[in-house]
mmCIF file of the N, C-alpha and C atoms, coordinates in Angstrom:
data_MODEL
# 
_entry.id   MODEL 
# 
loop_
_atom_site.group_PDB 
_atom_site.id 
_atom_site.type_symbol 
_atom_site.label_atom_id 
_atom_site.label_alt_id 
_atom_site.label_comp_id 
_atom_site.label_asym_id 
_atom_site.label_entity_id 
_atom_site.label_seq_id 
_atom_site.pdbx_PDB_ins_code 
_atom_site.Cartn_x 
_atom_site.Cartn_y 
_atom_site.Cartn_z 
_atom_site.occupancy 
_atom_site.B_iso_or_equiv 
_atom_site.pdbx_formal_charge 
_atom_site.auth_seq_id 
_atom_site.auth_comp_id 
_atom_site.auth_asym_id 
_atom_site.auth_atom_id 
_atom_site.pdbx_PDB_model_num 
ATOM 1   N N  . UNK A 1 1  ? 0.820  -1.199 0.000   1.00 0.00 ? 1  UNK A N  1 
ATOM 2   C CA . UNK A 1 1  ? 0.000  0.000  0.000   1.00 0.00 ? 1  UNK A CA 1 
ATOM 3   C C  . UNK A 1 1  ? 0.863  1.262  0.000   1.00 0.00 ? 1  UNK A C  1 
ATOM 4   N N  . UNK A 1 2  ? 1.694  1.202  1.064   1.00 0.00 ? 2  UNK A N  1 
ATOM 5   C CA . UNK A 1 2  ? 3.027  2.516  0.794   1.00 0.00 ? 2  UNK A CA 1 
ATOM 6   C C  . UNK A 1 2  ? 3.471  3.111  -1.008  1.00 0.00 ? 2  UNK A C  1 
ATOM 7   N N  . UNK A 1 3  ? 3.506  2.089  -1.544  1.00 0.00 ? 3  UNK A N  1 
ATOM 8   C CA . UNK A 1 3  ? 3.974  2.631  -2.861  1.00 0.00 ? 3  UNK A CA 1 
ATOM 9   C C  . UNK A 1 3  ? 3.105  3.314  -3.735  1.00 0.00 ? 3  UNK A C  1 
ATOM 10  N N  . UNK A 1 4  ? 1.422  2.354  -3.526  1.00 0.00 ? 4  UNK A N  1 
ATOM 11  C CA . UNK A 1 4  ? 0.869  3.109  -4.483  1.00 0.00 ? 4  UNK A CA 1 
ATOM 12  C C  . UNK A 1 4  ? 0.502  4.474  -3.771  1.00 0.00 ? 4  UNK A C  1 
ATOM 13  N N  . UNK A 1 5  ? 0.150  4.468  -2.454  1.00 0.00 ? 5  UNK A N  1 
ATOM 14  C CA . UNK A 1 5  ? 0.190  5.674  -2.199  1.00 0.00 ? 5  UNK A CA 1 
ATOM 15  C C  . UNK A 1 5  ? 1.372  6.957  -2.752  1.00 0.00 ? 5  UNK A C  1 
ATOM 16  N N  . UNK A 1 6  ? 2.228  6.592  -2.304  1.00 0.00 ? 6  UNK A N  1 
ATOM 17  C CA . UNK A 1 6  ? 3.411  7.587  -2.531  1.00 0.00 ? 6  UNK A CA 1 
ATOM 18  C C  . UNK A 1 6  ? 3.595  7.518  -4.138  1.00 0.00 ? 6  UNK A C  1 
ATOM 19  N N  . UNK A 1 7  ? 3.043  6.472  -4.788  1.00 0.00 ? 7  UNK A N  1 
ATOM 20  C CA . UNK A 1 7  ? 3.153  6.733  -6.801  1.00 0.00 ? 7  UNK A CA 1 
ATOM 21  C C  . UNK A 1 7  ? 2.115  7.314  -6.980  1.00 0.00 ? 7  UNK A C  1 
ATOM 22  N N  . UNK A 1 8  ? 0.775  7.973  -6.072  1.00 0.00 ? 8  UNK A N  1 
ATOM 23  C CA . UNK A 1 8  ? -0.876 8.459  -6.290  1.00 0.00 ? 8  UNK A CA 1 
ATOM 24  C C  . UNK A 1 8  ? -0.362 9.978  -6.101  1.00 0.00 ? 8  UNK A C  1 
ATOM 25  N N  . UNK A 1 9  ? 0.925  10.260 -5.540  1.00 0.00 ? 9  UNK A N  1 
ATOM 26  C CA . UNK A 1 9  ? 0.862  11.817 -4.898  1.00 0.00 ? 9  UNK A CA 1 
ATOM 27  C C  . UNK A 1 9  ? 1.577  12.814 -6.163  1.00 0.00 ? 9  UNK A C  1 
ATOM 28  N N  . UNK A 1 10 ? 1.209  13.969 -5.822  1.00 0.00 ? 10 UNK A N  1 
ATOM 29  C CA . UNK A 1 10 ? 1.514  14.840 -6.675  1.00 0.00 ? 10 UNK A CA 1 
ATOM 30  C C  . UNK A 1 10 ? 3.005  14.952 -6.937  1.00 0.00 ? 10 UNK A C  1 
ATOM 31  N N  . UNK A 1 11 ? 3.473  15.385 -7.745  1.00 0.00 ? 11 UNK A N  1 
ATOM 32  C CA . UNK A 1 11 ? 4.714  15.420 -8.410  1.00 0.00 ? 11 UNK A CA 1 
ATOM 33  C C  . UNK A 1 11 ? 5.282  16.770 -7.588  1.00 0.00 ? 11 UNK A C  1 
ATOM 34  N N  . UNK A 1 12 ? 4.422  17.886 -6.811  1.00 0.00 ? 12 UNK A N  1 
ATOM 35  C CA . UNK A 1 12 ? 4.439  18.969 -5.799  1.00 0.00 ? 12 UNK A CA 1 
ATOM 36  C C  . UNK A 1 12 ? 5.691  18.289 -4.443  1.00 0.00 ? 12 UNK A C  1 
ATOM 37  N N  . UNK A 1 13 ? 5.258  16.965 -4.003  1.00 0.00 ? 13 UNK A N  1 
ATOM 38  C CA . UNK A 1 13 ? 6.065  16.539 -3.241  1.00 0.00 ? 13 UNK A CA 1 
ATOM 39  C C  . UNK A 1 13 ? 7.961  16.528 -3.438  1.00 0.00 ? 13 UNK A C  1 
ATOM 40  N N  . UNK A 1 14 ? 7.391  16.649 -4.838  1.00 0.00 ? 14 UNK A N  1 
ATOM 41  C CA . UNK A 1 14 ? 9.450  16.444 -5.046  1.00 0.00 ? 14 UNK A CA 1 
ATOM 42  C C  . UNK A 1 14 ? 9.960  17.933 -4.414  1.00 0.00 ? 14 UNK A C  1 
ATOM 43  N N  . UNK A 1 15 ? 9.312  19.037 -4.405  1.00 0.00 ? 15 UNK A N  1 
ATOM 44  C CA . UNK A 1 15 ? 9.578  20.554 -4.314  1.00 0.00 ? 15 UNK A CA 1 
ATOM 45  C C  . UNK A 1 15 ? 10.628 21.133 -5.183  1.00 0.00 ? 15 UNK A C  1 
ATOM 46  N N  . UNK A 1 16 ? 10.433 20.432 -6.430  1.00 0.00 ? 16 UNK A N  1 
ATOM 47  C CA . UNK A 1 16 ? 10.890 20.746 -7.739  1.00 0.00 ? 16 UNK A CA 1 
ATOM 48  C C  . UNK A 1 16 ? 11.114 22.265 -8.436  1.00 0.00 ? 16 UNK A C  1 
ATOM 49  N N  . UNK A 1 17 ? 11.922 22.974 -8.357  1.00 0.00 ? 17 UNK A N  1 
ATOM 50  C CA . UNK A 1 17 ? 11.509 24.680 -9.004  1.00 0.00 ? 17 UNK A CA 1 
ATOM 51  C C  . UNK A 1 17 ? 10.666 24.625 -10.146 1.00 0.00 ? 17 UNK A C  1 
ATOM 52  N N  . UNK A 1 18 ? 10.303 25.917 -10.049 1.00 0.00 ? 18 UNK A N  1 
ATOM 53  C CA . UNK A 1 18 ? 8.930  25.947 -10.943 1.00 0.00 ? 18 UNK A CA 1 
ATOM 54  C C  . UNK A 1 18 ? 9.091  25.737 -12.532 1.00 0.00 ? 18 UNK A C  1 
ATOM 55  N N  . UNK A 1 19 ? 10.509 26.020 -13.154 1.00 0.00 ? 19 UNK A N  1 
ATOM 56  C CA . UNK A 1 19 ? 11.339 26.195 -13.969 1.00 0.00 ? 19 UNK A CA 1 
ATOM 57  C C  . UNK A 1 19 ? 11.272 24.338 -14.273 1.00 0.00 ? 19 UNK A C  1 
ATOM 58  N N  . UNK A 1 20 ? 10.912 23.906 -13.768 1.00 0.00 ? 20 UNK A N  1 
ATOM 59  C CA . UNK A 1 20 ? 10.994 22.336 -13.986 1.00 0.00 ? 20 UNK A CA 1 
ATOM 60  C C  . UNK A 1 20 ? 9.679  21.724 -14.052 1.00 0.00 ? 20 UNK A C  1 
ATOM 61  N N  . UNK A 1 21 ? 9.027  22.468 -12.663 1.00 0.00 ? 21 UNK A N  1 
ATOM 62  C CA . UNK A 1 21 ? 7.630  21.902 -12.962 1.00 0.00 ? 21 UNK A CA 1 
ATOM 63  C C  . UNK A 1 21 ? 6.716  22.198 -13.631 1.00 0.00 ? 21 UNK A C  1 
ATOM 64  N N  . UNK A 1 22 ? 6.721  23.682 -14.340 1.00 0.00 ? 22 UNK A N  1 
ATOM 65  C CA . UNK A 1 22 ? 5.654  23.844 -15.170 1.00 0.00 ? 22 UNK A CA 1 
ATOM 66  C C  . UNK A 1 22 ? 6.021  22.959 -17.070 1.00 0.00 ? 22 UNK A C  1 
ATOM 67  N N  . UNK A 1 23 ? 7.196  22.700 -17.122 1.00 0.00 ? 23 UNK A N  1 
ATOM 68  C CA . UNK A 1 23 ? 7.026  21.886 -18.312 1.00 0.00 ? 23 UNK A CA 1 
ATOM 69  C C  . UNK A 1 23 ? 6.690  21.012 -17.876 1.00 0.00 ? 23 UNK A C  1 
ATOM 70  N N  . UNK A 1 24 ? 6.918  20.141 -16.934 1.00 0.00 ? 24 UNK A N  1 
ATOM 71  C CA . UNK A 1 24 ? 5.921  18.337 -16.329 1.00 0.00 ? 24 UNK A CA 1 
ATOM 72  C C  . UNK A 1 24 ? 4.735  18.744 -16.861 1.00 0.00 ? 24 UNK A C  1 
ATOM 73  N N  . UNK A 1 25 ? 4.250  19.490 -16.007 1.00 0.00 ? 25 UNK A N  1 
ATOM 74  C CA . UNK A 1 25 ? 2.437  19.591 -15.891 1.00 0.00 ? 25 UNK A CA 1 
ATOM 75  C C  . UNK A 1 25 ? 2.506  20.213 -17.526 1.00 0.00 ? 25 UNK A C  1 
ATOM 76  N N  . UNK A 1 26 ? 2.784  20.268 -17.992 1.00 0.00 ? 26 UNK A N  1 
ATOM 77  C CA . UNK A 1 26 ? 2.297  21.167 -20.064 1.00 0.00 ? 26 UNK A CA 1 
ATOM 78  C C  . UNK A 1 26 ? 2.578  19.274 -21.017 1.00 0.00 ? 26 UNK A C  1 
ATOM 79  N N  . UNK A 1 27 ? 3.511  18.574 -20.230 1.00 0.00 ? 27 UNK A N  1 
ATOM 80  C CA . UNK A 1 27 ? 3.572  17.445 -20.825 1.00 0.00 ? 27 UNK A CA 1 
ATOM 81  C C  . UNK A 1 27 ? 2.285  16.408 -20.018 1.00 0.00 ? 27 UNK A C  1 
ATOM 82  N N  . UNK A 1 28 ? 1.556  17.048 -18.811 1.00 0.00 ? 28 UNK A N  1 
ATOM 83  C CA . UNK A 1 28 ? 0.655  16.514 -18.498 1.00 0.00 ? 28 UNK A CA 1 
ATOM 84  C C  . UNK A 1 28 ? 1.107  15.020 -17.189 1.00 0.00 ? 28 UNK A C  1 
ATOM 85  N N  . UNK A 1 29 ? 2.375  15.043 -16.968 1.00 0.00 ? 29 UNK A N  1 
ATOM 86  C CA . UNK A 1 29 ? 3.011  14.737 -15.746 1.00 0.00 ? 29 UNK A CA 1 
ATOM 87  C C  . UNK A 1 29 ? 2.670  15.574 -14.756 1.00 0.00 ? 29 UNK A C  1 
ATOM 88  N N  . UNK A 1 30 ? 1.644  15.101 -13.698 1.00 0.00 ? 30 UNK A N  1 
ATOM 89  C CA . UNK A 1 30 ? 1.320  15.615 -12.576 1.00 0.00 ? 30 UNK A CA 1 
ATOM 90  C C  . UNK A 1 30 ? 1.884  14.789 -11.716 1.00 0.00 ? 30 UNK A C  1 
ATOM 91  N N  . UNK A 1 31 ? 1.450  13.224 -11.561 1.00 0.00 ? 31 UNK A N  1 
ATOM 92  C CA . UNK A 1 31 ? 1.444  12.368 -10.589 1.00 0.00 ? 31 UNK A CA 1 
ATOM 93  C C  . UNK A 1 31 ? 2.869  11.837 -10.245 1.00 0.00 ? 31 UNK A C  1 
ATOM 94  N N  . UNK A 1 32 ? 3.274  11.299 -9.507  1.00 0.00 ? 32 UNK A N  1 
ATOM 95  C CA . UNK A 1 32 ? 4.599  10.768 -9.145  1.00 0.00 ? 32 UNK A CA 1 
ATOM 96  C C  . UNK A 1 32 ? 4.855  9.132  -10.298 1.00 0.00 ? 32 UNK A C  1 
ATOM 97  N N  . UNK A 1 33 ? 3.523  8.755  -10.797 1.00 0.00 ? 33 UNK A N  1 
ATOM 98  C CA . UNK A 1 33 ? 3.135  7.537  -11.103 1.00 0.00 ? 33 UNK A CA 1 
ATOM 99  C C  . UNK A 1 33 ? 3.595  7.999  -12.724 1.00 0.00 ? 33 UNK A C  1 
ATOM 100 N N  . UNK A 1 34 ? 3.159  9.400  -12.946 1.00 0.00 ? 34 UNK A N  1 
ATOM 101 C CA . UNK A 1 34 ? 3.298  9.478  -14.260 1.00 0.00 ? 34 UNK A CA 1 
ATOM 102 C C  . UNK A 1 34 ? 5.167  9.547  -14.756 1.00 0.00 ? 34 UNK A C  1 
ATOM 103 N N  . UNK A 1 35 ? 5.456  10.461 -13.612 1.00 0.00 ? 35 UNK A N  1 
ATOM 104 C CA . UNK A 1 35 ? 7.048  10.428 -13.819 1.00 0.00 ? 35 UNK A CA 1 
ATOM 105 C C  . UNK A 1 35 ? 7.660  9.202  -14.189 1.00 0.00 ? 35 UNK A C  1 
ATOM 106 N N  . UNK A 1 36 ? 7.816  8.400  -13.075 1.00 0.00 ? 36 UNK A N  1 
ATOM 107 C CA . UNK A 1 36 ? 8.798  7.504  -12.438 1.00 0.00 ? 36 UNK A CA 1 
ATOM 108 C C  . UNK A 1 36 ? 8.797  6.521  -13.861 1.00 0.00 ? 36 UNK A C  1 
ATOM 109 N N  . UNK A 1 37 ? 7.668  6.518  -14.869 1.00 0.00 ? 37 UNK A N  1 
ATOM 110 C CA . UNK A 1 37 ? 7.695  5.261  -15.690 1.00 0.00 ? 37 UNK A CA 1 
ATOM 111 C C  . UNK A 1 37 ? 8.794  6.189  -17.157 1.00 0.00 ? 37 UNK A C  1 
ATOM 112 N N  . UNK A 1 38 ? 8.938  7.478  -16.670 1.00 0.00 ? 38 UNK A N  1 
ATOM 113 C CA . UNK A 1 38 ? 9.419  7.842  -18.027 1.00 0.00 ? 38 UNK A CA 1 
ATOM 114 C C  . UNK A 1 38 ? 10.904 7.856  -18.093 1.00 0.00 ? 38 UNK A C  1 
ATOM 115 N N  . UNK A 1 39 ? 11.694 7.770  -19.243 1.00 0.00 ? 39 UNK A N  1 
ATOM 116 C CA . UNK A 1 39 ? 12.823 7.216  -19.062 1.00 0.00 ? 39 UNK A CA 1 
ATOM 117 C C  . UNK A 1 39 ? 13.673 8.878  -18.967 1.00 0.00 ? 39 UNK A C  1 
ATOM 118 N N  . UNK A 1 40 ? 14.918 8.881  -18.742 1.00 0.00 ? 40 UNK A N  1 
ATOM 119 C CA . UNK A 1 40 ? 15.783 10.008 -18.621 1.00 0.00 ? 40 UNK A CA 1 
ATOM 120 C C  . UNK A 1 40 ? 15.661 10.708 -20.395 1.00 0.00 ? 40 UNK A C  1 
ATOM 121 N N  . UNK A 1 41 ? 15.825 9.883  -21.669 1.00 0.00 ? 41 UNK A N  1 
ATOM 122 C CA . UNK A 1 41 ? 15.486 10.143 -22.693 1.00 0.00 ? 41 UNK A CA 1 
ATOM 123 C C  . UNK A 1 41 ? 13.908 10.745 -22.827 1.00 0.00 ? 41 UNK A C  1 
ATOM 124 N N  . UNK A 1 42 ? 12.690 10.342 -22.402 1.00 0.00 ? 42 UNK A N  1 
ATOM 125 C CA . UNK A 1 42 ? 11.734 10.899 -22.839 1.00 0.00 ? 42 UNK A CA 1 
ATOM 126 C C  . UNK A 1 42 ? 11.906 12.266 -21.748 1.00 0.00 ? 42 UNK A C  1 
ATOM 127 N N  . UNK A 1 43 ? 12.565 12.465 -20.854 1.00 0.00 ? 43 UNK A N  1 
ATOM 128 C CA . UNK A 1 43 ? 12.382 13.797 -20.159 1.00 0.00 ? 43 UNK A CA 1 
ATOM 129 C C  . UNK A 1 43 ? 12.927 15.048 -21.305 1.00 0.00 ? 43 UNK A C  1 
ATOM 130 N N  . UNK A 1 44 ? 14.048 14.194 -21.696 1.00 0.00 ? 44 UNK A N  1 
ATOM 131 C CA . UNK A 1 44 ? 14.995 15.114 -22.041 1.00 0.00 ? 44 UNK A CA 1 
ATOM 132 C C  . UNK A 1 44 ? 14.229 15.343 -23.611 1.00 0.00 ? 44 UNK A C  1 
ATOM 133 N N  . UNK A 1 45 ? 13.015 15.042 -24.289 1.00 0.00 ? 45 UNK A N  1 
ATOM 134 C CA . UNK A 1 45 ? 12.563 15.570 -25.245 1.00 0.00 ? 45 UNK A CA 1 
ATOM 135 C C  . UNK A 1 45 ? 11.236 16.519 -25.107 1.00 0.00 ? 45 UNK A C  1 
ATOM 136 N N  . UNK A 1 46 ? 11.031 16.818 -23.932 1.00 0.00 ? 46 UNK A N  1 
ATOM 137 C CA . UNK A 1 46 ? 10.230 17.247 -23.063 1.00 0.00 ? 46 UNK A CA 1 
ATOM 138 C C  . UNK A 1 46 ? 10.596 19.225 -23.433 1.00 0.00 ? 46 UNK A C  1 
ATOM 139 N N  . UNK A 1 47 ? 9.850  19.641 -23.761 1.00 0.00 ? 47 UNK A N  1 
ATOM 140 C CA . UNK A 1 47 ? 9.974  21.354 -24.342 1.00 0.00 ? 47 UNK A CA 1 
ATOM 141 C C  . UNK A 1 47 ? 10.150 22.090 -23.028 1.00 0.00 ? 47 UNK A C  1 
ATOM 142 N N  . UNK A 1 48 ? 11.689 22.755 -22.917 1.00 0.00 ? 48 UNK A N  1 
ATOM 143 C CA . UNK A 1 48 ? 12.270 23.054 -21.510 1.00 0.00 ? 48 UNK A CA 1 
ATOM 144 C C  . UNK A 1 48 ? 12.699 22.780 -20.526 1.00 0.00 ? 48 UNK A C  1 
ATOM 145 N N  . UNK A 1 49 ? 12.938 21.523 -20.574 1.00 0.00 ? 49 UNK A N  1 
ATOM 146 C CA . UNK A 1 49 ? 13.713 20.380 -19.692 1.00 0.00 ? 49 UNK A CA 1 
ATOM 147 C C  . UNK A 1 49 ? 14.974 20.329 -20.659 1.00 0.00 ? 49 UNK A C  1 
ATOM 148 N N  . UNK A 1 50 ? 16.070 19.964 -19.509 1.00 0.00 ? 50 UNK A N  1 
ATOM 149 C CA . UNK A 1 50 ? 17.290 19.649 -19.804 1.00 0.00 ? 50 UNK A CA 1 
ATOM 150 C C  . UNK A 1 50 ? 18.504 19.027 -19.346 1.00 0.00 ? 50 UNK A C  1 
ATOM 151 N N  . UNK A 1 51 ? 19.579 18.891 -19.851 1.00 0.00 ? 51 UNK A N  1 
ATOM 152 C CA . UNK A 1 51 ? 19.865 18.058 -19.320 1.00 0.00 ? 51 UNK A CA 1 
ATOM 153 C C  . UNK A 1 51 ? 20.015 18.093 -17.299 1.00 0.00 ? 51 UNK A C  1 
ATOM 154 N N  . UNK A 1 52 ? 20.476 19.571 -17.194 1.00 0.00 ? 52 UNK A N  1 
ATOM 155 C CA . UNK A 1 52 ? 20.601 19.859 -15.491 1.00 0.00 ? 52 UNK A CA 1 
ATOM 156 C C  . UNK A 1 52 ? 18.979 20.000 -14.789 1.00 0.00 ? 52 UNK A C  1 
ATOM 157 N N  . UNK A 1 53 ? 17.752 19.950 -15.733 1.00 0.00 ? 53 UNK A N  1 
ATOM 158 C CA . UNK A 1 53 ? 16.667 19.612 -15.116 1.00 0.00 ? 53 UNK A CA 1 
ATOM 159 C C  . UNK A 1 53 ? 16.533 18.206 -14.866 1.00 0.00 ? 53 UNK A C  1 
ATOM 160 N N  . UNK A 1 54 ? 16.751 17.290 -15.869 1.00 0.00 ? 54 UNK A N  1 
ATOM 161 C CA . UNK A 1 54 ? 16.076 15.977 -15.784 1.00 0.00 ? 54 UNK A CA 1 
ATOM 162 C C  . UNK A 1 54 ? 17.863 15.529 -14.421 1.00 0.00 ? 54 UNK A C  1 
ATOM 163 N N  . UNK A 1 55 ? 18.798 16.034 -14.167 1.00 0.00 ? 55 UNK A N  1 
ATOM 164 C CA . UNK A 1 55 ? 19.537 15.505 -13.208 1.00 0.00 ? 55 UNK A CA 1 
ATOM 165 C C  . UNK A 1 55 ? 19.080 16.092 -11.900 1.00 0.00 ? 55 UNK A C  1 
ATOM 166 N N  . UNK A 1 56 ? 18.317 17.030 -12.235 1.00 0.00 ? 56 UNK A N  1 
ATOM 167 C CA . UNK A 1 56 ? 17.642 17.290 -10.518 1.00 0.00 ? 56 UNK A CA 1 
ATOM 168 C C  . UNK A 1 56 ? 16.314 16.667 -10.414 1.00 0.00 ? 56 UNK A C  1 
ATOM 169 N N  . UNK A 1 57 ? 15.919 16.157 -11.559 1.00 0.00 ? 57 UNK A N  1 
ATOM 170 C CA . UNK A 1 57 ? 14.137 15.265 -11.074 1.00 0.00 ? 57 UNK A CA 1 
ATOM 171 C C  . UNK A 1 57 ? 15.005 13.782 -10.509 1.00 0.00 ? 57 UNK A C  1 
ATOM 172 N N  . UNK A 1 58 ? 15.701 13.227 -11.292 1.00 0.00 ? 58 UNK A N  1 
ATOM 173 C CA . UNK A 1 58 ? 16.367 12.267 -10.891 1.00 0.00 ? 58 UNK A CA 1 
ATOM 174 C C  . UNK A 1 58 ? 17.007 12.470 -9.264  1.00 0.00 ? 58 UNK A C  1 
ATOM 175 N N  . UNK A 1 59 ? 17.742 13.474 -8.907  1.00 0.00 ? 59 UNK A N  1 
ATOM 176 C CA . UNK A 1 59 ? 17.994 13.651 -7.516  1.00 0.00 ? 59 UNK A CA 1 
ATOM 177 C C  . UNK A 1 59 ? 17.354 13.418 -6.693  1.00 0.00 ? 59 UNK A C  1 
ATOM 178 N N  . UNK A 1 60 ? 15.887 13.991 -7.486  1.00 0.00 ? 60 UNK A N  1 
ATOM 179 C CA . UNK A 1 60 ? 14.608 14.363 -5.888  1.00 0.00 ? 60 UNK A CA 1 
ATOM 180 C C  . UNK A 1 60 ? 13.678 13.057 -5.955  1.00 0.00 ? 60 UNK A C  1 
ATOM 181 N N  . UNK A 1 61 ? 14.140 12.508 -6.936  1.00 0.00 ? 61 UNK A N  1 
ATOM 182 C CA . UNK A 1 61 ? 13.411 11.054 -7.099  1.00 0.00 ? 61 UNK A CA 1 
ATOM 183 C C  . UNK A 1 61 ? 14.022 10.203 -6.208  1.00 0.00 ? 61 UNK A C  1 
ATOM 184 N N  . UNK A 1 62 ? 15.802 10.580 -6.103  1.00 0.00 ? 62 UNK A N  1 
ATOM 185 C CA . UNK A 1 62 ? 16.222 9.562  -5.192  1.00 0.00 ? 62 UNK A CA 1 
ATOM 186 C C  . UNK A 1 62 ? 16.130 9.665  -4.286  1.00 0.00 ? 62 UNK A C  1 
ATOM 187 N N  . UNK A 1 63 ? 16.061 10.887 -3.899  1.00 0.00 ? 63 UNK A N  1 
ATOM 188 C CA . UNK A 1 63 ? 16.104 10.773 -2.047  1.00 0.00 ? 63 UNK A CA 1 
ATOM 189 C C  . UNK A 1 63 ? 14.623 9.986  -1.618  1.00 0.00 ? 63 UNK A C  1 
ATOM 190 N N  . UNK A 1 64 ? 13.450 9.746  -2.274  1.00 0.00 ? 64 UNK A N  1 
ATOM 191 C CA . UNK A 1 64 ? 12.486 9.369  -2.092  1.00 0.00 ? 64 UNK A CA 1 
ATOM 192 C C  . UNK A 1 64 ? 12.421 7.936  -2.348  1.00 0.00 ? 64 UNK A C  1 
ATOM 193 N N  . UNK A 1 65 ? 13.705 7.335  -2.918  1.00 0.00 ? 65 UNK A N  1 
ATOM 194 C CA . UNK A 1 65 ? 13.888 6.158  -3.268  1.00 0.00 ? 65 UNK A CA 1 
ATOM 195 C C  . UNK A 1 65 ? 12.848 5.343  -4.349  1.00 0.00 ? 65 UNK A C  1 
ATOM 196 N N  . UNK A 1 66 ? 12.674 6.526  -5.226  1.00 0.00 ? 66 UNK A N  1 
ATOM 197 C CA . UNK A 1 66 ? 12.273 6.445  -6.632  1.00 0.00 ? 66 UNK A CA 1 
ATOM 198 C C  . UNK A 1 66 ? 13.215 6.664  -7.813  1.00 0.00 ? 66 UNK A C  1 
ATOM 199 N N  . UNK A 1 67 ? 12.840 6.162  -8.919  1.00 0.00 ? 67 UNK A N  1 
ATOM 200 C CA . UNK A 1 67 ? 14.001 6.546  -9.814  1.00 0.00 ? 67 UNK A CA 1 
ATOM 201 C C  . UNK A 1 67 ? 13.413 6.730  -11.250 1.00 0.00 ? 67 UNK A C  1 
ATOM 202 N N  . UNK A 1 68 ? 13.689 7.060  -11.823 1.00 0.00 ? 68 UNK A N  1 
ATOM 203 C CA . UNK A 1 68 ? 13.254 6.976  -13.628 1.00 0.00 ? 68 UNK A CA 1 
ATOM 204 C C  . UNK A 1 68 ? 13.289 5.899  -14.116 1.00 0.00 ? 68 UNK A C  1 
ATOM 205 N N  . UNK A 1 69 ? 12.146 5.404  -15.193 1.00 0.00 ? 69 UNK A N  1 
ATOM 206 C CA . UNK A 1 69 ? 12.432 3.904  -15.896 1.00 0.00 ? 69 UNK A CA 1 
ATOM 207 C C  . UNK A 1 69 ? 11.647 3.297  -14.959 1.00 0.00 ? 69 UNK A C  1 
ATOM 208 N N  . UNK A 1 70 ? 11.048 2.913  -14.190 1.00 0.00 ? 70 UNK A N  1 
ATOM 209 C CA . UNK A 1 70 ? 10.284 2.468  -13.199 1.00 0.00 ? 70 UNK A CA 1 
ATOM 210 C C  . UNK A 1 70 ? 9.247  1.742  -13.899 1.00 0.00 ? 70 UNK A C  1 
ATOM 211 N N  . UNK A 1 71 ? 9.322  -0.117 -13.486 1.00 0.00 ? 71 UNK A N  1 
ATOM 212 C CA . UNK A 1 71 ? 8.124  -0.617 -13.576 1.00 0.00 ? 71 UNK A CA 1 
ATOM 213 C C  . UNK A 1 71 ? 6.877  -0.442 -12.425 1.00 0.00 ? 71 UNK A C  1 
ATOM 214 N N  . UNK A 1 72 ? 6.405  0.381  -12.514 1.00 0.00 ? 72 UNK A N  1 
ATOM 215 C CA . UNK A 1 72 ? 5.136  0.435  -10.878 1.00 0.00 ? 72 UNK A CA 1 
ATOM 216 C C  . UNK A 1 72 ? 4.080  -0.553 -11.090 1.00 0.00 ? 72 UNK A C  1 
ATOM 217 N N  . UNK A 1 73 ? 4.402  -1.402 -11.819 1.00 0.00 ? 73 UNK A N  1 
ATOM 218 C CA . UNK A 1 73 ? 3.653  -3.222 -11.810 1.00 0.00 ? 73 UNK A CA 1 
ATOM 219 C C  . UNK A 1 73 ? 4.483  -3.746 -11.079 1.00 0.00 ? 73 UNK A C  1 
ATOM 220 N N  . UNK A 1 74 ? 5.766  -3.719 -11.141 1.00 0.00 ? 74 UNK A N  1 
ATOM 221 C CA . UNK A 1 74 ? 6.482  -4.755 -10.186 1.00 0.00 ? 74 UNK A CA 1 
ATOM 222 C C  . UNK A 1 74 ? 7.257  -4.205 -8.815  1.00 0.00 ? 74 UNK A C  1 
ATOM 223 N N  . UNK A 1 75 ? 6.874  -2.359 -8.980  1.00 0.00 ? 75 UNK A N  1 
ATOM 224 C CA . UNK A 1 75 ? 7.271  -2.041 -7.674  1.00 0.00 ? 75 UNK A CA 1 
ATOM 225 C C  . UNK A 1 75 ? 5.881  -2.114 -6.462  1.00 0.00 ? 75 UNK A C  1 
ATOM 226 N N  . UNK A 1 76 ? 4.202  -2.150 -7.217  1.00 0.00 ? 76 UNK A N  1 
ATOM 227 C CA . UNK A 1 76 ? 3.780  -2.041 -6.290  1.00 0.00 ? 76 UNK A CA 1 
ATOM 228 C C  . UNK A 1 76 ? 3.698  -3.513 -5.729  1.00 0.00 ? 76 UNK A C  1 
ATOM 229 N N  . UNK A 1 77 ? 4.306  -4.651 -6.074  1.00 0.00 ? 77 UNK A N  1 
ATOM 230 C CA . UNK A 1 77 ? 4.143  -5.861 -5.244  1.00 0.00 ? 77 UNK A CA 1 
ATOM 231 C C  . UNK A 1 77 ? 4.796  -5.952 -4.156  1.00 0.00 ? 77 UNK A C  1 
ATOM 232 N N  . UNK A 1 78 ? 5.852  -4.602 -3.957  1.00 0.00 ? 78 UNK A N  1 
ATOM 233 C CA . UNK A 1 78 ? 6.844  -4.990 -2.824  1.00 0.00 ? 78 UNK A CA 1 
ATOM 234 C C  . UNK A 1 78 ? 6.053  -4.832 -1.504  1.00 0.00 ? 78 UNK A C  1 
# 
């Protein structure tokens, strides 16, 4: 239950600058669920993301012990 909760929450939780988060939300990435499945390549074709953005979503993903590329079929069994 921990995971899907924490993959249900807003992408707000990372406390991402705005400079990062308003291209998520224009690509329609709100959720933490929507991120985590996209790879470091689809960020980086993402209009205003770059490469020192998609290395700070990746940062704030880790400290949460999330990461990019993410199956959330086989993480929510844990």
């Amino acid at each position: 239950m921990h995971w899907e909760k924490l993959l249900s929450a807003s992408i707000i939780v990372l406390d991402l600058p705005m400079r990062i988060a308003y291209p998520l939300d224009d690509a329609k990435i709100r959720k933490l669920k929507d991120l985590v499945v996209k790879s470091r390549n689809d960020l980086l074709k993402i209009n205003r993301l770059g490469v020192k953005a998609v290395d700070e979503i990746e940062h704030c993903l880790d400290r949460i012990g999330l990461s990019l590329g993410m199956d959330i079929k086989k993480a929510a069994d844990y």
